[in-house]
C-alpha positions in Angstrom: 126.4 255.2 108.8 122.9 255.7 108.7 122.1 253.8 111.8 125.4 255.2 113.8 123.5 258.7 113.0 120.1 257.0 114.4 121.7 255.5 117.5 123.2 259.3 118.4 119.9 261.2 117.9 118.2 258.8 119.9 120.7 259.6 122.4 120.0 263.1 122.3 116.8 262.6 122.7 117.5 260.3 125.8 119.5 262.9 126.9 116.3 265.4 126.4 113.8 263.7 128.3 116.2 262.9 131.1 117.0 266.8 131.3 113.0 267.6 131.5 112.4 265.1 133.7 114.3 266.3 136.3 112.9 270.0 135.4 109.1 268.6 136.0 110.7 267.2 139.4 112.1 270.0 140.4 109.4 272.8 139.0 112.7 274.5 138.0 114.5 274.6 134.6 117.3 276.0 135.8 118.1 272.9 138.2 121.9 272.8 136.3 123.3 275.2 138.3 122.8 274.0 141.9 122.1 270.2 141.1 123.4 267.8 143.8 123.5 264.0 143.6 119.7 263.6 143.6 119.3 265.5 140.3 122.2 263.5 139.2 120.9 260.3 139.8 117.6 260.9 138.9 119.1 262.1 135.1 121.0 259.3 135.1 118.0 256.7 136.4 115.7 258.4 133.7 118.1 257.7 131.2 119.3 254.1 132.1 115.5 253.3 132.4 114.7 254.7 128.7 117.6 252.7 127.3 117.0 249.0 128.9 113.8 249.6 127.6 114.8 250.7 124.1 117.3 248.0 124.3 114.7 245.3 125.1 112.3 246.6 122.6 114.8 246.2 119.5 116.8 242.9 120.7 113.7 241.4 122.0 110.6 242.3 120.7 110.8 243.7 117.1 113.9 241.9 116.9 115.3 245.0 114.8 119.1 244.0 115.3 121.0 241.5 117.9 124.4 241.8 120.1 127.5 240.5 118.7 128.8 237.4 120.6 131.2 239.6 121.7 129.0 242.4 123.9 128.8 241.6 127.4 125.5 241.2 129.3 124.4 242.3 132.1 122.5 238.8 133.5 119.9 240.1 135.4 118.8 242.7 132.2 119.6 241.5 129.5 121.0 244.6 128.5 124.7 245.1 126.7 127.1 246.0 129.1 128.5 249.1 126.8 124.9 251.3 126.2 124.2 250.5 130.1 128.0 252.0 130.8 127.2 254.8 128.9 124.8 256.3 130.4 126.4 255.5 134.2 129.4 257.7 132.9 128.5 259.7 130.7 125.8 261.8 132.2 127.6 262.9 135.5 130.2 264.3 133.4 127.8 265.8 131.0 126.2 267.7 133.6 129.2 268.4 135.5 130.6 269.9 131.9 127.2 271.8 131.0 126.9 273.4 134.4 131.1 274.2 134.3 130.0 276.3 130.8 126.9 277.6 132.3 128.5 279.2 135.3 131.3 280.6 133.0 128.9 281.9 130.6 127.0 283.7 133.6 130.4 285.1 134.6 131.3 286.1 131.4 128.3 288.5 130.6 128.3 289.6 134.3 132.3 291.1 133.2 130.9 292.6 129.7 128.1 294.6 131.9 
């Protein structure tokens, strides 16, 4: 359990530095409510570049754990094919979600003024 808890704070803190990389790109750190596919691929570049890496660094180098014969590989990486899926799905509908809540928050407190 321990290490499930590990791999899903390290995700948020993917997630994190992803987020405020685009906002040092864009100067802005509200770039979630207008962000159009450059934002999006940049988050999710940022965040596929972070986790090959992290990926290499525990399978290859320090040797922390290994894929099951089971996990797919992408060849030319190296890389598990499940954490490189995650973050090409997941992020586009995180920010598609976060910016949905943002704009209905906004809407929301303009109604209660």
């Amino acid at each position: 359990m321990q290490t499930c808890i590990q791999a899903a704070l390290g995700d948020v803190l993917i997630t994190l530095m992803a987020y405020w990389s685009v906002v040092v790109w864009h100067r802005r750190h509200d770039w979630l409510r207008g962000y159009g596919a450059k934002e999006c691929v940049g988050f999710v570049l940022v965040g596929v570049g972070i986790t090959v890496a992290m990926e290499w660094h525990a399978t290859l180098f320090s040797q922390r754990w290994e894929y099951a014969q089971l996990m797919p590989r992408v060849p030319w990486l190296g890389t598990g094919l499940s954490p490189l899926l995650q973050w090409l799905i997941l992020p586009p509908l995180m920010l598609w979600m976060a910016r949905r809540h943002r704009l209905g928050s906004e809407v929301v407190s303009k109604e209660n003024n």
